[in-house]
N, C-alpha and C positions, 0 to 999 in steps of 0.2 A: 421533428424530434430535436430536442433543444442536445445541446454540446452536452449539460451533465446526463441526460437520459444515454446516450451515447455513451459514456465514460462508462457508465452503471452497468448496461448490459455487453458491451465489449468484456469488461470486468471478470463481469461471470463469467459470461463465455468461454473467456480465455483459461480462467481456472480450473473448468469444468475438462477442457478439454487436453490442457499442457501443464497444468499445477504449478509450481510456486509463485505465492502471493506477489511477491515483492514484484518480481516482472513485469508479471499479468498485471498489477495496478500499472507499471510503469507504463507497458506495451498498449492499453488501453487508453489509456493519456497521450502518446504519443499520438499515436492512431486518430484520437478526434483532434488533437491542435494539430497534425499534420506535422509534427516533427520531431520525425524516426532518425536515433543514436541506436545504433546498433552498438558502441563502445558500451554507452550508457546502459542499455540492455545488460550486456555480458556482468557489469558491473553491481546488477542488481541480482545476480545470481545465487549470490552465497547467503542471502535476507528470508528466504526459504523457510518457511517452520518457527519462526524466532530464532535463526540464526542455525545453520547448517542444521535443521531438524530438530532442534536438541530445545524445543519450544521457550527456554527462558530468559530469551533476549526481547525485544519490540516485536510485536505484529509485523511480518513481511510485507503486510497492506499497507500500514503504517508509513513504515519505510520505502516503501517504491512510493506513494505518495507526497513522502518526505523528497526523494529525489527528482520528481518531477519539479515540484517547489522550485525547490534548489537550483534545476537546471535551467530553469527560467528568469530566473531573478536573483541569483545567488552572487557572490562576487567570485571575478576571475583570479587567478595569478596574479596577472597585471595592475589589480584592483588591493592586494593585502593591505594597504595603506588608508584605504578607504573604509575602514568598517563600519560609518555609521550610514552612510549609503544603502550599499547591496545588504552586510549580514544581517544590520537587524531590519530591514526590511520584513527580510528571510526569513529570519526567527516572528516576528508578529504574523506571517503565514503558516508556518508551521507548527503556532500555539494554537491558531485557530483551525487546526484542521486536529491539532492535539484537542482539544477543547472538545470535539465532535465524537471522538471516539471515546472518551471520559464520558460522555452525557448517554451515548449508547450504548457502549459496553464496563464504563467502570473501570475501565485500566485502556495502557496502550499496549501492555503486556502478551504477549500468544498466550501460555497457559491460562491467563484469567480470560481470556477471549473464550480461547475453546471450553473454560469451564463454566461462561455465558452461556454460550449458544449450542454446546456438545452435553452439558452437564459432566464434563470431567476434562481435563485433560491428559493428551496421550504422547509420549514416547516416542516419537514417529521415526526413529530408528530403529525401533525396537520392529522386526519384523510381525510379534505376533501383535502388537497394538497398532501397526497401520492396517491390519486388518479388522482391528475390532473400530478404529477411526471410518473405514470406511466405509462400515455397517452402521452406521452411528449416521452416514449423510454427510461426512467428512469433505468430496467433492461432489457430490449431488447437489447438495444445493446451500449447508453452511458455511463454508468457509468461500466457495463462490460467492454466496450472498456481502459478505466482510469484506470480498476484495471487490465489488462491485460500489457497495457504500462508500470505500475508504476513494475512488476511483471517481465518483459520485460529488463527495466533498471536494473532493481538491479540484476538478473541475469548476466548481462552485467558486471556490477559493479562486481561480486563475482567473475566473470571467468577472469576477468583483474586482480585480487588481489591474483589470485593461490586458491582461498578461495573454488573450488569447489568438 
């Protein structure tokens, strides 16, 4: 099984069974390049839904994707003086993993994601819409699916850059 097959079903997996996106891309990524940030985890917590639930920020796949990037190739502290090194690196990785979600989904957006792949989206604070989210296949198997892909790409992304 190649590292992005890996990435993809870890992915799901993980969505299916712990939910939020941004983690579970992170935790999944970690998992196959073999290196687990438990800071970096905690940190990817509040990426959830498009941003504490409230779906109108980036994809949380998106962004735990975005953070793997980052934690790979990103510039340190040590580095602020350095930008054309590490950030735009950074940034040319993360256009093209940007780039992948645009071509599949149309946005990097959660609402326009789940109004992709859910045909609307939902509230998911709202108690009576994470119940109609999750009658919809919410953690069954779509948004699983998004955090597997986005998990998928950046994998893809890491092994094209030597980064793995």
């Amino acid at each position: 099984m190649s590292n992005a097959d890996k990435a993809h079903e870890l992915g799901k997996k993980y969505e299916q069974a712990y939910m939020g996106c941004g983690q579970c891309v992170l935790a999944a990524l970690q998992d196959t390049f073999d290196r687990r940030d438990d800071g970096v985890s905690r940190e990817a917590t509040g990426f959830a839904g498009g941003g504490a639930l409230c779906g109108d920020g980036n994809c949380g796949a998106y962004t735990g994707g975005i953070m793997m990037l980052s934690y790979l190739a990103g510039r340190t502290r040590d580095d602020f003086e350095d930008r054309a090194r590490a950030a735009f690196t950074t940034f040319g990785m993360v256009r093209r993993l940007r780039e992948r979600f645009i071509e599949e989904y149309g946005s990097v957006k959660c609402r326009d994601i789940q109004y992709r792949v859910l045909g609307r989206p939902y509230w998911l604070i709202d108690e009576d819409d994470v119940v109609k989210f999750e009658k919809a296949g919410g953690h069954d198997d779509k948004c699983p699916e998004v955090v597997g892909r986005a998990a998928r790409w950046a994998a893809e992304i890491i092994e094209e850059e030597g980064l793995a």
